[in-house]
C-alpha positions in Angstrom: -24.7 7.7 -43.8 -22.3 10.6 -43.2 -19.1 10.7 -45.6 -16.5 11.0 -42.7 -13.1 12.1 -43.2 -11.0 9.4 -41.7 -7.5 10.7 -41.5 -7.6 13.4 -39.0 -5.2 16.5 -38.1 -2.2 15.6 -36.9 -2.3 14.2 -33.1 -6.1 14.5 -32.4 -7.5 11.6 -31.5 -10.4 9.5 -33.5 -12.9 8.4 -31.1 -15.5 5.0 -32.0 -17.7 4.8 -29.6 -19.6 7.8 -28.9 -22.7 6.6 -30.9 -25.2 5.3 -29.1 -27.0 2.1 -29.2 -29.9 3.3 -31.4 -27.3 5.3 -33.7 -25.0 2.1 -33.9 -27.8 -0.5 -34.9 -28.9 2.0 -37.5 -25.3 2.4 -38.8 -25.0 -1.9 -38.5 -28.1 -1.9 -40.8 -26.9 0.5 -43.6 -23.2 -1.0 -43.4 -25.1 -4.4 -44.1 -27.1 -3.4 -47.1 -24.1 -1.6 -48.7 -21.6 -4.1 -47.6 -23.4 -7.3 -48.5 -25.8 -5.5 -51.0 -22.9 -4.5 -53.3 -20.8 -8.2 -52.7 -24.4 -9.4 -54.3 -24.2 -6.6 -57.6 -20.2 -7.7 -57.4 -20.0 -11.0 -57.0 -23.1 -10.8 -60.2 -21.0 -9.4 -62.3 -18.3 -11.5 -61.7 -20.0 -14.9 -61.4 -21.7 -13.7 -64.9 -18.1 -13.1 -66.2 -16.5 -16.3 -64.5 -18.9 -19.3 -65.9 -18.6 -17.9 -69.4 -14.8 -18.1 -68.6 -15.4 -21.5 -67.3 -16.7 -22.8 -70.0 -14.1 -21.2 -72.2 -11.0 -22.7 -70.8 -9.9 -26.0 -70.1 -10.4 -27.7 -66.2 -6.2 -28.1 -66.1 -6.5 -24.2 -66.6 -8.0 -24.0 -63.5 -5.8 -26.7 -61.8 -3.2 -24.4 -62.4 -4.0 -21.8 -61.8 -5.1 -23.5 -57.9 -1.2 -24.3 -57.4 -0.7 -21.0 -57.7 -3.2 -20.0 -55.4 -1.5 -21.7 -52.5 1.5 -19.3 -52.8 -0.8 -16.6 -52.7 -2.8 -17.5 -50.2 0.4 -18.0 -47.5 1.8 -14.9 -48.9 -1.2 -12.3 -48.6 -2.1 -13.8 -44.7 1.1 -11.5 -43.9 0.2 -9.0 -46.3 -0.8 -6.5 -43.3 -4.9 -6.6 -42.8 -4.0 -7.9 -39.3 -2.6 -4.4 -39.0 -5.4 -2.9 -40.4 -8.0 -4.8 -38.4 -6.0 -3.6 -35.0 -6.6 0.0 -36.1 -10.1 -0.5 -36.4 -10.1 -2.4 -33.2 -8.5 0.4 -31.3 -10.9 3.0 -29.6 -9.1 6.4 -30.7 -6.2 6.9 -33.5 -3.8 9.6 -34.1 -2.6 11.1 -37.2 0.9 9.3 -36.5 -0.3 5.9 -36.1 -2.2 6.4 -39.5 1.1 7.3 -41.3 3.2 4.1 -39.6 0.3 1.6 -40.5 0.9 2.8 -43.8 4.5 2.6 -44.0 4.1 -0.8 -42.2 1.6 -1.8 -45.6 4.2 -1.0 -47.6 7.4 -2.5 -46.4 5.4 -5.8 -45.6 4.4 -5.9 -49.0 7.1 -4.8 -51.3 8.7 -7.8 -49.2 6.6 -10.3 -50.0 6.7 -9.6 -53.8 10.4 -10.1 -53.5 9.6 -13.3 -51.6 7.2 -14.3 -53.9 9.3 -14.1 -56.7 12.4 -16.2 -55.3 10.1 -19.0 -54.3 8.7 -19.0 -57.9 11.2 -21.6 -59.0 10.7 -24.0 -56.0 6.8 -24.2 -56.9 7.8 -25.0 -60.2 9.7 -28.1 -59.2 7.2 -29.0 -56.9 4.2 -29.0 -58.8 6.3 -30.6 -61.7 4.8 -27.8 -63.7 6.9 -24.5 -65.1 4.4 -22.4 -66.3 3.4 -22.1 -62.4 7.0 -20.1 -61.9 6.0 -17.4 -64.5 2.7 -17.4 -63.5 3.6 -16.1 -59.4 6.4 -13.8 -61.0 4.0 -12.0 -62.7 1.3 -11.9 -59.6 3.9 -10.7 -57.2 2.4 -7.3 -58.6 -1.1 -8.0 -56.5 1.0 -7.0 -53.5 2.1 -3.8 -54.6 -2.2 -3.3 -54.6 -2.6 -3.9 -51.4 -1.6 -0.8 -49.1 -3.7 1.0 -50.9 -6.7 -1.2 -50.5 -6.2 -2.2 -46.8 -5.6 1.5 -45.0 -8.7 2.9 -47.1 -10.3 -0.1 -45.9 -9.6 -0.1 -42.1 -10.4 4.0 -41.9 -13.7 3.3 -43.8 -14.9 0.6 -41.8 -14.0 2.2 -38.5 -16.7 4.7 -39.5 -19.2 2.2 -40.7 -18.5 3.7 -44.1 -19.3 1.0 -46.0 -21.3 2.9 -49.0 -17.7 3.5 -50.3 -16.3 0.7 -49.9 -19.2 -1.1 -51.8 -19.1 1.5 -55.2 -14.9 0.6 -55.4 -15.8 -3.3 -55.1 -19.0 -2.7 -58.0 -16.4 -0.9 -60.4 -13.2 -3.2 -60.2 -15.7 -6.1 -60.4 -16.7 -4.8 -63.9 -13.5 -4.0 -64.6 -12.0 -7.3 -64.0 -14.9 -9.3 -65.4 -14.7 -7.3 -68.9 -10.7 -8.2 -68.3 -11.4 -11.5 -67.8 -14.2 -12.4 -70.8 -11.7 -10.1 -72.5 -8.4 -12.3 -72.4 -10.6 -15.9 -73.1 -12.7 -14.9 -76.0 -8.5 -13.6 -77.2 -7.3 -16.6 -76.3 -5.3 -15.9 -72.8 -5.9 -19.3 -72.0 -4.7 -19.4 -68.2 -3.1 -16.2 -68.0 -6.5 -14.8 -68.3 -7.1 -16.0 -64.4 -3.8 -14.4 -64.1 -4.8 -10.8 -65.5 -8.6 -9.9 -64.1 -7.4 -10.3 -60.3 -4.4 -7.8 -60.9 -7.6 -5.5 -62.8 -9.6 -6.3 -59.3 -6.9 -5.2 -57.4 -5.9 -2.0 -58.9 -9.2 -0.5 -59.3 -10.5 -1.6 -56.2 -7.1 0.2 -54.5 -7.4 3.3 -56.8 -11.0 4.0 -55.4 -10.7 2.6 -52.5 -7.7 5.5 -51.7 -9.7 8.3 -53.0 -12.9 7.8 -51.1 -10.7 7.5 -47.8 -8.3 10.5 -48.7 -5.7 8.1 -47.3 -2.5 8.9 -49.4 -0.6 10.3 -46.8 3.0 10.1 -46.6 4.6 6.6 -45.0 6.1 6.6 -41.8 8.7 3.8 -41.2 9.4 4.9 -37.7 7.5 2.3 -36.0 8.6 3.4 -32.4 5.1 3.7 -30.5 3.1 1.1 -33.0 3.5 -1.9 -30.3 -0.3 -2.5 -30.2 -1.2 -2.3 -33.7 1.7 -4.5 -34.3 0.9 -6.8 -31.7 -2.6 -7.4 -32.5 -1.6 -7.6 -36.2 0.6 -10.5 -35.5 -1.9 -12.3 -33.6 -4.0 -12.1 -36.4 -1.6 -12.8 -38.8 -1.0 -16.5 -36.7 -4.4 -17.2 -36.9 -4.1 -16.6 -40.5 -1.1 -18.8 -41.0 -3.7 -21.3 -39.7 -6.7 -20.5 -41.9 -4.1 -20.9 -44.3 -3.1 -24.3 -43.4 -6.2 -25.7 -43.2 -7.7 -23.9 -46.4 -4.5 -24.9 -48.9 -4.2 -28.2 -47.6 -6.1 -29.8 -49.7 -4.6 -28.4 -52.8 -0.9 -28.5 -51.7 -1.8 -32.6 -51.3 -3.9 -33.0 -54.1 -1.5 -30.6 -56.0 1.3 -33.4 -56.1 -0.9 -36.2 -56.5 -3.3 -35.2 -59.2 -3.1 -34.1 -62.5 -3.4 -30.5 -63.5 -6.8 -31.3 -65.3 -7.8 -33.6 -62.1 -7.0 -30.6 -59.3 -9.5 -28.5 -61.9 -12.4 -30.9 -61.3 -11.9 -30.6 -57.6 -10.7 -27.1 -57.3 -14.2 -25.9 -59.2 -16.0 -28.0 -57.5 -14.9 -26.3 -54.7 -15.2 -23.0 -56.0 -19.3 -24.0 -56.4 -19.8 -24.6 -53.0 -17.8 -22.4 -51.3 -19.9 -19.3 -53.5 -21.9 -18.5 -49.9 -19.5 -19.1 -47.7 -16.0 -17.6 -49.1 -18.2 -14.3 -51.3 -21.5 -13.2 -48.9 -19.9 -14.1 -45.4 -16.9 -12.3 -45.4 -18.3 -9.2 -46.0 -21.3 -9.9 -43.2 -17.8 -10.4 -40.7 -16.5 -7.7 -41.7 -19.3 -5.7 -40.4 -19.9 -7.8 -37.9 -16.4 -7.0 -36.5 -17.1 -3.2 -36.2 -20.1 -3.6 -35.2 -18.8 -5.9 -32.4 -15.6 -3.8 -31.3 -18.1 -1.4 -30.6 -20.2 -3.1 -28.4 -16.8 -3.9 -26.1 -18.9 -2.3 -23.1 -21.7 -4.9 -23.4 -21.0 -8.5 -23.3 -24.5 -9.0 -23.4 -25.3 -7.1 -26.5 -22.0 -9.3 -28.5 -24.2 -12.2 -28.0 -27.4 -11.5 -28.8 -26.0 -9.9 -32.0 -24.2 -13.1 -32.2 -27.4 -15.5 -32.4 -29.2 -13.1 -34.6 -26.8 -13.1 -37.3 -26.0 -16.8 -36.6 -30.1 -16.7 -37.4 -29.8 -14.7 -40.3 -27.0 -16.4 -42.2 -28.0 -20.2 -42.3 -31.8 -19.0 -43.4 -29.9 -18.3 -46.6 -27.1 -20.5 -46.3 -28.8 -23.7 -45.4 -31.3 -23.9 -48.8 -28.3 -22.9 -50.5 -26.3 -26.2 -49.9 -29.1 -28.6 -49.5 -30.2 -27.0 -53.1 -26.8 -27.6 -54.6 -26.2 -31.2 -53.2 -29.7 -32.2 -54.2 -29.4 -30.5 -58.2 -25.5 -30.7 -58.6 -25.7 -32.8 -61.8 -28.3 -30.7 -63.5 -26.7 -27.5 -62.5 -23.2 -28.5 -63.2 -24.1 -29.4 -66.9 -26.4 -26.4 -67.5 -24.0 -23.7 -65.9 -20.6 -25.4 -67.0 -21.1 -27.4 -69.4 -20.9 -31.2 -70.4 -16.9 -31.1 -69.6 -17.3 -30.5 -66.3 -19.6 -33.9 -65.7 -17.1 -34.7 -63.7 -17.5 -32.2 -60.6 -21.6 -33.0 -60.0 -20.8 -36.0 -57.3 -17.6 -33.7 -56.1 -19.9 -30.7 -55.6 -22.5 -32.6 -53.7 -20.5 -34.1 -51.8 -18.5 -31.4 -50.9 -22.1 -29.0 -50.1 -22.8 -31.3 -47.2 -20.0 -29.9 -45.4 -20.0 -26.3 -46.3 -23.1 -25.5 -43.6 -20.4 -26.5 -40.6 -17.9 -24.3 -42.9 -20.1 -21.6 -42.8 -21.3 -21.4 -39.0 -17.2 -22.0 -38.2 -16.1 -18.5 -39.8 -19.0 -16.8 -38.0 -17.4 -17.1 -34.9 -14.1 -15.3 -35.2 -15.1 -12.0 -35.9 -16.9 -12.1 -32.5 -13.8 -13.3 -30.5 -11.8 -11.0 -32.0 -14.1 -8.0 -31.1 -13.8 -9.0 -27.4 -10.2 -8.5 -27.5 -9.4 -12.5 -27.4 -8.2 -13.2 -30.9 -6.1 -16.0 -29.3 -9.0 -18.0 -29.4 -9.0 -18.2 -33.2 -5.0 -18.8 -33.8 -6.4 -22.2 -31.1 -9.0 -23.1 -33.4 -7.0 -22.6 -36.4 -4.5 -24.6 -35.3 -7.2 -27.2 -34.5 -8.6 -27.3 -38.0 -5.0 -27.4 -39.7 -4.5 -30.5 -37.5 -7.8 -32.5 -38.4 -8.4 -31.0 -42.3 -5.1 -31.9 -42.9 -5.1 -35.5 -41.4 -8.6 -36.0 -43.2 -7.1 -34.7 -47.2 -3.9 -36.9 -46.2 -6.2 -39.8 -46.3 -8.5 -38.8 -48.4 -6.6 -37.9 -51.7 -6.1 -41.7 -52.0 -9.2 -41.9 -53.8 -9.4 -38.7 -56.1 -11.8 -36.1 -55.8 -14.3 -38.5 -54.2 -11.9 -39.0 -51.3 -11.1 -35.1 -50.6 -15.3 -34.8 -50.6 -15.3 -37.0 -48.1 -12.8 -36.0 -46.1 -14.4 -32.8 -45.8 -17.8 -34.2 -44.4 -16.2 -36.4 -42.0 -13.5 -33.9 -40.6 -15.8 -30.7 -40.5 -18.1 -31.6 -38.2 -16.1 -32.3 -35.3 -13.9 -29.3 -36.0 -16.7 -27.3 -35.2 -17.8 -29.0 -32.1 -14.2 -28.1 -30.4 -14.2 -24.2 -31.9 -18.0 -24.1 -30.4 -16.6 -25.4 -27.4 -13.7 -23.1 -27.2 -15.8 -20.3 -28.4 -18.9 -19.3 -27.1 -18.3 -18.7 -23.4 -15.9 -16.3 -24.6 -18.8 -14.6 -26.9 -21.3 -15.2 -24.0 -23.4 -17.9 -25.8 -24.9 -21.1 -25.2 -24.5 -23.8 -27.7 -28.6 -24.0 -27.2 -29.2 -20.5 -28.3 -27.3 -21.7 -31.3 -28.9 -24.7 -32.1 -32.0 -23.2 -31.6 -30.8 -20.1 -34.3 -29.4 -23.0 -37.0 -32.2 -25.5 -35.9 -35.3 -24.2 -38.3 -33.5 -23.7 -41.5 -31.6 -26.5 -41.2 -34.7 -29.0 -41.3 -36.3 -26.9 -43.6 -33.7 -26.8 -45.7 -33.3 -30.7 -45.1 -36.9 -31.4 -46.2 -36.2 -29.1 -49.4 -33.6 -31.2 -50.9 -35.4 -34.2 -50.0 -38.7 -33.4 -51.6 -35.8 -32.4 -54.9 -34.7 -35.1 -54.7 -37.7 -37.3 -55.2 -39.4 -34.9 -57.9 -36.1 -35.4 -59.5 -36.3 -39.3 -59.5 -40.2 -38.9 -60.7 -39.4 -36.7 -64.0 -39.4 -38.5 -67.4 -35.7 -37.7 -69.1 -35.2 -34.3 -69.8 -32.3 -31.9 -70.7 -30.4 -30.6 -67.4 -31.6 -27.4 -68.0 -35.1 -28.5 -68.4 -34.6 -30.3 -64.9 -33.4 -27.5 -63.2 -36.1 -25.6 -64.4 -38.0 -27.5 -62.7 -36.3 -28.6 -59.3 -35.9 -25.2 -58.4 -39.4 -23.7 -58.4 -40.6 -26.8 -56.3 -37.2 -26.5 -53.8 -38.1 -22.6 -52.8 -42.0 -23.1 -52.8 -41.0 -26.3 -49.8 -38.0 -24.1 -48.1 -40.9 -20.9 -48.4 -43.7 -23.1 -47.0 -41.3 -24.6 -44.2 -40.1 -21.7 -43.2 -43.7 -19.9 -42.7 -45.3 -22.9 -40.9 -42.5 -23.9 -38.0 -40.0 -20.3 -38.4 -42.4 -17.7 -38.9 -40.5 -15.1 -36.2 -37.1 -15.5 -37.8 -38.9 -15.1 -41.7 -39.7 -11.9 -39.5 -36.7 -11.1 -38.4 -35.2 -11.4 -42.1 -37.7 -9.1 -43.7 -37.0 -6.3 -41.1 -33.3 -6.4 -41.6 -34.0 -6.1 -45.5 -36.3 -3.4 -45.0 -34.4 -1.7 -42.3 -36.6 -2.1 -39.1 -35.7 -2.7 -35.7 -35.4 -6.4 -35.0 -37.3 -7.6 -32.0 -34.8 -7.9 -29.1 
């Protein structure tokens, strides 16, 4: 992959699409290994980091910490990646339009740290919990990051440049996991979750700048930005209802639960969302270029739809099945005996994670067609029913929000699928059909776990899980050959960068 310079001379035009079909898939398959290949050496060296600092501080660390997080979370869906994902959605750029997006990074952000910072004490009172104030005064500086992370990042990806991208995630991982093991083993107690995502940010925006040689100077004459605007706010209201429905549960549980109680869920969480909130993003981010580049061919949209529908649940399927069917032995031999509590939580809460997963897939691909309306609808469709289902559910702890996410999940997905796939150009058979063989193989898996499981003579967790896993991936393995031999196929070629069969 070519190192292209992505801020070009003042008023000539960028062109995306004068790669043809063989070029792009080639470019697809080396923005996959880098992009997805370095969140794997990231999200290593962070998970390494994070469940030694798990088992260092306390669960009402984490809870938190998690009150926090809902601030955050509201506050960086307006941080300006909308912007950024309109400039890569656009077919040719100018210099100009460069120079406003940045200004536009800038005054949205320097904004929001203000905002951030007078609705400090109105968390505090809400939560019933002070420290939370000085904790979001102090990580209003994560938006002073973020210009310089998400301009880099929309000139990168609109050149497929991922190789970049992937060496500034590597480094600020290390450098905020050696922040983070850092300020535990010293004591930091919660202001260590505080410090290693301001590290994460920094670096990641330091490098992230540099490779894109994208400091140019701000414009904040926005006259002629209409589109990017536009399509940045359209983005941003689906956003505001990702954010509903993905802080809903922690703003309710928030009030009702204790800060050592929202720990136990908010981990538990954190376990099963690993798949779905670390390796998926980073496939729809390339899937989102490599869509807006296929605007010419409908056709081409959705069969790259099914195929990475196909290639996502063959790893995301044995995942969850794996982790509902060994939550107790993995919870005490990764976490330790204080965190008993979150085994039933996290296997609960892994049956629902497979609709999670095959839910975000479908965005990117609406968005590429130029119809990102359809996900501010289904957005707005899962705030509705994830909310109803935690209002009920906190009544009954961390049990109750498990359940409300299997029973509320499911039939969110139904309505996006319905609302969806025409507008991809895909049947809801061709999607069954690409979720169908992992999902029963997966399914047998956990069930054969579960039975060795119930055979063994008492042993230590990690003992157990020594176990249960060898015989879970020699079933999934054997499954997989026998009845979805073409899509084990179709897996090996994307890893070792062959042509898929059409």
């Amino acid at each position: 992959m070519t190192n292209a310079s992505p801020v070009p001379v003042a008023g000539e035009p960028v062109s995306g699409t004068s790669h043809d079909a063989g070029s792009l898939a080639g470019q697809v398959r080396k923005a996959l290994i880098w992009r997805s290949g370095s969140q794997i050496v990231a999200q290593l060296v962070q998970w390494s980091a994070t469940f030694l600092v798990i088992r260092i501080l306390a669960p009402a660390d984490y809870g938190l910490f998690a009150m926090c997080q809902v601030i955050l979370t509201f506050m960086a869906m307006l941080n300006g990646y909308g912007l950024a994902s309109g400039l890569i959605q656009q077919k040719e750029i100018s210099h100009r339009e460069v120079r406003q997006l940045f200004g536009m990074l800038i005054a949205l952000n320097v904004a929001l740290a203000i905002a951030q910072v007078s609705l400090a004490p109105l968390a505090s009172a809400y939560y019933r919990q002070p420290i939370v104030g000085d904790m979001l005064r102090v990580q209003a500086l994560l938006y002073l990051t973020t210009p310089f992370i998400a301009l880099p990042y929309a000139l990168l990806s609109r050149s497929m440049d991922f190789r970049h991208q992937a060496k500034a995630n590597i480094t600020a991982s290390i450098a905020s996991a050696s922040a983070a093991l850092g300020g535990a083993l010293y004591g930091l107690g919660v202001w260590t979750l505080v410090l290693a995502p301001i590290v994460l940010f920094s670096v990641r925006g330091a490098m992230m700048t540099w490779s894109a040689r994208s400091l140019v100077w701000p414009s904040f004459d926005f006259r002629g930005a209409g589109t990017i605007a536009r399509y940045g706010g359209v983005m941003a209201a689906g956003q505001l209802f990702w954010f509903l429905q993905s802080q809903a549960d922690v703003f309710i549980a928030g009030r009702s639960f204790s800060a050592h109680t929202l720990g136990i869920y908010t981990t538990s969480l954190f376990l099963t969302q690993i798949f779905v909130s670390k390796f998926v993003p980073p496939l729809n981010e390339v899937a989102f270029s490599a869509y807006a580049r296929m605007q010419a061919d409908p056709d081409a949209i959705g069969r790259a739809f099914v195929k990475g529908v196909r290639m996502v649940m063959i790893v995301a399927m044995p995942f969850y099945m794996g982790l509902a069917a060994t939550a107790e032995p993995l919870v005490l031999t990764v976490l330790g005996d204080k965190w008993r509590e979150t085994a039933p939580v996290v296997h609960l809460l892994a049956l629902a994670m497979p609709f999670m997963t095959l839910q975000v897939l479908f965005t990117p691909a609406s968005d590429a067609r130029g119809r990102p309306g359809i996900g501010v609808r289904n957005g707005a469709t899962g705030a509705l029913i994830l909310t109803t289902a935690f209002l009920v559910g906190v009544q009954w702890g961390p049990t109750g929000m498990g359940l409300a996410w299997i029973a509320a999940y499911p039939i969110y997905l139904v309505i996006s699928a319905w609302r969806t796939l025409p507008v991809i150009g895909v049947t809801a058979r061709a999607v069954a059909g690409a979720v169908a063989s992992p999902a029963l193989a997966a399914i047998a898996m956990a069930l054969v776990v579960w039975l060795t499981d119930r055979s063994l003579p008492p042993l230590d967790a990690h003992w157990r899980l020594a176990v249960l896993i060898p015989v879970g991936a020699a079933v999934y393995a054997a499954a997989m050959l026998v009845f979805a031999r073409a899509t084990v196929r179709d897996l090996i070629a994307v890893v070792r960068k062959q042509p898929m069969p059409a």
